[in-house]
C-alpha positions as CSV (number, residue, x, y, z in Angstrom):
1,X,87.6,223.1,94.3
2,X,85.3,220.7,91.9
3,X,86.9,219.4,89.0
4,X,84.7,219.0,86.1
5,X,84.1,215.8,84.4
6,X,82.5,214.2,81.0
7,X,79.5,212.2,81.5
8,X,78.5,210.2,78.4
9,X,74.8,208.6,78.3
10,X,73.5,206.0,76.4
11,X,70.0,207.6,74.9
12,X,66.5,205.8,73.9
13,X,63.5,207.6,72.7
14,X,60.4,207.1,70.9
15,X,60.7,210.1,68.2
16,X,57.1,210.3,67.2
17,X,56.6,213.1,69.0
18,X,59.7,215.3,68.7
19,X,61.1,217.5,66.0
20,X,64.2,215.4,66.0
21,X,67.0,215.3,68.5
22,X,68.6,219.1,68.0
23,X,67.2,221.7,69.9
24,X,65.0,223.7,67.9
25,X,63.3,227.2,68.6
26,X,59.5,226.0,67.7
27,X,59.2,222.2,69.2
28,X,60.4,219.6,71.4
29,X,63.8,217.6,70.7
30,X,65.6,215.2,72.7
31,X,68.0,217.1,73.3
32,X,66.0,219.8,74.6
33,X,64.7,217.6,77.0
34,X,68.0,215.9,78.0
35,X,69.1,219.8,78.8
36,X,66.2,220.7,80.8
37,X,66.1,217.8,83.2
38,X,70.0,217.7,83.5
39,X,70.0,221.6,84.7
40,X,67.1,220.7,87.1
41,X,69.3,217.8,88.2
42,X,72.8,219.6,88.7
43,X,71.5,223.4,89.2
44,X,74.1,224.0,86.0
45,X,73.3,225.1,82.8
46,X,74.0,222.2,80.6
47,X,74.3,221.6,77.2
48,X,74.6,217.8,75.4
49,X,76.5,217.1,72.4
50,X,74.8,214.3,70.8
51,X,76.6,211.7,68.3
52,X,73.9,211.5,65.9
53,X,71.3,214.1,65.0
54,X,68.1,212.0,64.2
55,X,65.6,213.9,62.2
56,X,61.6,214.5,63.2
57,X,60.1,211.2,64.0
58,X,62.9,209.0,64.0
59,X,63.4,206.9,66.6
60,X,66.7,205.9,68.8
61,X,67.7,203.1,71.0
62,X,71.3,204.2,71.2
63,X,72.1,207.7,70.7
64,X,75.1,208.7,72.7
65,X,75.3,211.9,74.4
66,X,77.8,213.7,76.6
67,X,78.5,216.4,79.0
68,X,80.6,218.8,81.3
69,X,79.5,219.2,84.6
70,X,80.8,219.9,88.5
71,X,78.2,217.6,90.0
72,X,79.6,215.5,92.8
73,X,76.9,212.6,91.4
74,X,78.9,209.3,89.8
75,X,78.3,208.9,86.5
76,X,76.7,205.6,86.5
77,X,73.7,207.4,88.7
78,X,72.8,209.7,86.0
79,X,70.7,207.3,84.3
80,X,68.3,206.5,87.2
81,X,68.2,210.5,88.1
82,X,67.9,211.7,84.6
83,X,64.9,208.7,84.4
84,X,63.5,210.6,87.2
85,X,62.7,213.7,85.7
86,X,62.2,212.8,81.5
87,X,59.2,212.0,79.7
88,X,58.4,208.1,79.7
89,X,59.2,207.9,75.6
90,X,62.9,209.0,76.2
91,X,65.3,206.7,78.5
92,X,68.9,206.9,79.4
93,X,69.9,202.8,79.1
94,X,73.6,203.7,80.6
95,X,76.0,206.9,81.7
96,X,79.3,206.9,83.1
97,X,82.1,209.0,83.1
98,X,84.3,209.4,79.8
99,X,87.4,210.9,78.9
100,X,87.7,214.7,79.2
101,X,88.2,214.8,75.6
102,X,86.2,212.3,74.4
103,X,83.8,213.9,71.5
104,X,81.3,211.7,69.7
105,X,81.0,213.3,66.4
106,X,84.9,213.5,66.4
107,X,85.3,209.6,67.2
108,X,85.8,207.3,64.5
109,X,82.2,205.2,64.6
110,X,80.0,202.6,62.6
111,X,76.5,203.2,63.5
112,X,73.5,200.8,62.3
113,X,70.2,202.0,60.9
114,X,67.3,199.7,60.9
115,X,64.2,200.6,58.5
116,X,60.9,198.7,59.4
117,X,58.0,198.0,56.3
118,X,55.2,196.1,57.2
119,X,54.4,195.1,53.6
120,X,50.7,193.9,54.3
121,X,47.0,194.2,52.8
122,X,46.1,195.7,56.1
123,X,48.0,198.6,58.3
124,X,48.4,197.5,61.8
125,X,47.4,199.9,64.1
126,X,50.2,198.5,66.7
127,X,52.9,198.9,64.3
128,X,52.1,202.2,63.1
129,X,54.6,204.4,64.8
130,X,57.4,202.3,64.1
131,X,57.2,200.9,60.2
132,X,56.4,202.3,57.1
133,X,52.9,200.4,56.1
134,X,53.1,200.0,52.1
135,X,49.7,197.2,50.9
136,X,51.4,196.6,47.5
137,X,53.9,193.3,47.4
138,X,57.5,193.8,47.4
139,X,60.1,191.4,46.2
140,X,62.7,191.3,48.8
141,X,64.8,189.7,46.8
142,X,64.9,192.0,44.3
143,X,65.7,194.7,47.4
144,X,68.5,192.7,48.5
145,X,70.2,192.7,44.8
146,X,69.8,196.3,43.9
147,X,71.3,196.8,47.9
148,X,74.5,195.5,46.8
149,X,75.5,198.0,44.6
150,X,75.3,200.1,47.3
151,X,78.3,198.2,49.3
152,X,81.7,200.1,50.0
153,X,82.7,203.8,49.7
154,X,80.8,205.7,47.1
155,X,79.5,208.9,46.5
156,X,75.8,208.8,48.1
157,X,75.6,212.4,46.4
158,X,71.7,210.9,44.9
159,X,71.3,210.1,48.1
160,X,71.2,212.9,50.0
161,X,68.0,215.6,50.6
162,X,68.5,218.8,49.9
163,X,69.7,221.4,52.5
164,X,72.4,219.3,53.4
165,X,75.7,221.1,55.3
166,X,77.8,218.3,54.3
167,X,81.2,219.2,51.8
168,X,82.1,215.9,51.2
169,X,79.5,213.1,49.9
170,X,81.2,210.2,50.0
171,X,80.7,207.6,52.8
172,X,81.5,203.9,53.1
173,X,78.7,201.2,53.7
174,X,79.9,198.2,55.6
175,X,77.0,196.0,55.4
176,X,73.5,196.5,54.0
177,X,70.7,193.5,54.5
178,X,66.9,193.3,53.8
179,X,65.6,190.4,55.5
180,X,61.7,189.8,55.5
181,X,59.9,187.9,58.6
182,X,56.4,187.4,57.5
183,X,55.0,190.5,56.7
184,X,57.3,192.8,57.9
185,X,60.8,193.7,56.1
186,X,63.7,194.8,57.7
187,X,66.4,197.1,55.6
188,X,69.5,197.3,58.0
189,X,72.5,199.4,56.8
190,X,75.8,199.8,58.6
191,X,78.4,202.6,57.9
192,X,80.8,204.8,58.5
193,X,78.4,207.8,58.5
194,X,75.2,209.0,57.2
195,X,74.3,212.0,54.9
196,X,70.9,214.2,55.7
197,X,68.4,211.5,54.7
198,X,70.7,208.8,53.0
199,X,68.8,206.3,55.2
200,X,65.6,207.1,54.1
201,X,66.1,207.7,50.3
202,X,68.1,204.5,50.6
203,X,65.1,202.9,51.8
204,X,63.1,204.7,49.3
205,X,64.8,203.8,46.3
206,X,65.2,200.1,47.5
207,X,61.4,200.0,47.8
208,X,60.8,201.2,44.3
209,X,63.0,198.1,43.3
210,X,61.1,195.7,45.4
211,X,57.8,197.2,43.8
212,X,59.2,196.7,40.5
213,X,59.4,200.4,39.4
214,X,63.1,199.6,38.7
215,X,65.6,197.0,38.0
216,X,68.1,196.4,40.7
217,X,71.0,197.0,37.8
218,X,70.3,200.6,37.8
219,X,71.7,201.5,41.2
220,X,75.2,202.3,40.0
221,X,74.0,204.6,37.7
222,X,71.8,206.5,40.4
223,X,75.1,206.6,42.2
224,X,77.0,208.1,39.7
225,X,74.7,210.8,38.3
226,X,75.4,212.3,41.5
227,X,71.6,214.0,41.9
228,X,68.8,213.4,44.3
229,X,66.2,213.3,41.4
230,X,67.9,210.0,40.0
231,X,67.5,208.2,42.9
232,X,64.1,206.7,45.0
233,X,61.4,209.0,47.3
234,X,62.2,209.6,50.8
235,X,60.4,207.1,53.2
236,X,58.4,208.2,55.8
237,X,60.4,208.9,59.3
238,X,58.3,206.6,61.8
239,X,60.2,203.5,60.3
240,X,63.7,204.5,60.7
241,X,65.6,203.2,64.1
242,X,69.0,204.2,65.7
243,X,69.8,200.7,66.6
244,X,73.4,200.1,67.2
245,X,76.6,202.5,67.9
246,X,80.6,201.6,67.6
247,X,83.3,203.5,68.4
248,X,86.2,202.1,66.7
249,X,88.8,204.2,68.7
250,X,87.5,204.2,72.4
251,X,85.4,202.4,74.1
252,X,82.1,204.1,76.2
C-alpha cells in the first residue's frame, strides 16, 4: 500500500493576470492553476495550501506551497513536471518532500515584500507590470525617515483595508528600507506577517511623505489612531513583489 507524503514547492508567478493566488469562483488564481495541473499530473484530486495569499495582480517569486499526495514521483521531480503542464507566467523554482506535518501558515516565518516606483517624467512601457509609475518627484529621504516609525511591533490597525478576517492587528516589522537607483525606488519591508493590504497602504502612506503631503513625524500618530482613514492610499497592485520567505522553525 502507498503511503502518502508532503510535497512543498517553491512558487513564481507573474500576477498581472490572476485574481490573486486563492481559488476563486469567477477568475484564475495560482492556486487554481497549481491544482489543475497537479490532478492532471497524479490522477488525484489535489488541493495546495499556500503560505501567503497574494492579492489580484501581485506578483511572487517565492510563494511556498504544499501537498498530500500517493504519487510514486520524488519530490524534487515535481518542479520539471508541474513546469510541463502550467502557464509560462507561473514557475515552480524547487519541490521536495517535507515533513508530514509541516504547515506553512502555522510555521513561524519572516517574509520580505518589495514595492517597485519608477518615479520618472515618463512611464516606461517595460516597467509597467511591475512598478507603480508616479511623474511627480519624491524625496526618498523623506520616505526612509517617516519608515522608521514603522520599525518593531505595533498595531498596523491604520494600516489595514477593510474586510480584513484578522482578530489581532498587531505585527512586528524587522526591517523596512527605501533605497532609490536612478529613477526607480525600491520600498522593501520585512516581518513577521502581513495584514490585508498593510504592504500597499504602507507604500501608500510612505509616498504621500516622499511627495510632501505629510511630514514624516506624523506616522506614530497614524499608528495610534488605529483607523485606515488616518493613514496613506492604497498603491496600485502591479508593484508589489513576494521576494523572500524564512522559516524560522524548519527548514524547506
Amino acid at each position: 500500500m502507498l503511503n502518502k507524503k508532503r510535497i512543498c514547492l517553491t512558487v513564481a508567478y507573474d500576477g498581472t493576470s490572476y485574481c490573486g493566488w486563492q481559488v476563486q469562483k469567477n477568475g484564475r488564481t495560482i492556486e487554481g492553476e497549481l491544482n489543475r495541473a497537479l490532478s492532471e499530473l497524479t490522477g488525484e484530486d489535489i488541493r495546495v495550501t499556500g503560505a501567503s495569499r497574494t492579492d489580484a495582480g501581485v506578483h511572487g517569486l517565492c510563494n511556498i506551497a504544499v501537498f498530500d499526495t500517493l504519487s510514486r514521483i520524488p519530490g524534487e521531480k515535481f518542479a520539471y513536471a508541474l513546469n510541463e503542464r502550467l502557464p509560462e507566467d507561473i514557475r515552480v523554482r524547487a519541490s521536495g518532500e517535507t515533513d508530514a506535518d509541516f504547515h506553512p501558515r502555522r510555521m513561524k516565518s519572516r517574509k520580505t515584500y518589495e514595492y517597485h516606483i519608477l518615479n520618472s517624467e515618463f512611464p516606461d512601457p517595460v516597467k509597467r507590470l511591475y512598478s507603480h509609475f508616479t511623474y511627480v518627484p519624491l524625496d526618498e529621504e523623506k520616505m526612509r525617515r517617516a519608515a522608521e516609525y514603522l520599525v518593531g511591533e505595533h498595531d498596523f490597525a491604520s494600516f489595514c483595508s477593510a474586510g480584513s478576517q484578522a482578530e489581532n492587528t498587531v505585527r512586528t516589522i524587522y526591517a523596512l528600507d527605501v533605497e532609490r537607483t536612478g529613477e526607480e525606488i525600491v520600498i522593501r519591508v520585512t516581518g513577521n506577517g502581513f495584514l490585508y493590504n498593510m504592504v500597499r497602504i504602507i507604500a501608500g502612506t510612505l509616498i504621500e511623505a516622499g511627495r510632501g503631503r505629510m511630514e514624516p513625524e506624523i506616522m506614530p500618530e497614524i499608528l495610534a489612531a488605529r483607523d485606515r482613514s488616518a493613514a496613506g492610499p492604497t498603491a496600485p497592485a502591479c508593484g508589489l513583489i513576494l521576494a523572500e520567505y524564512v522559516f524560522e522553525e524548519k527548514d524547506v
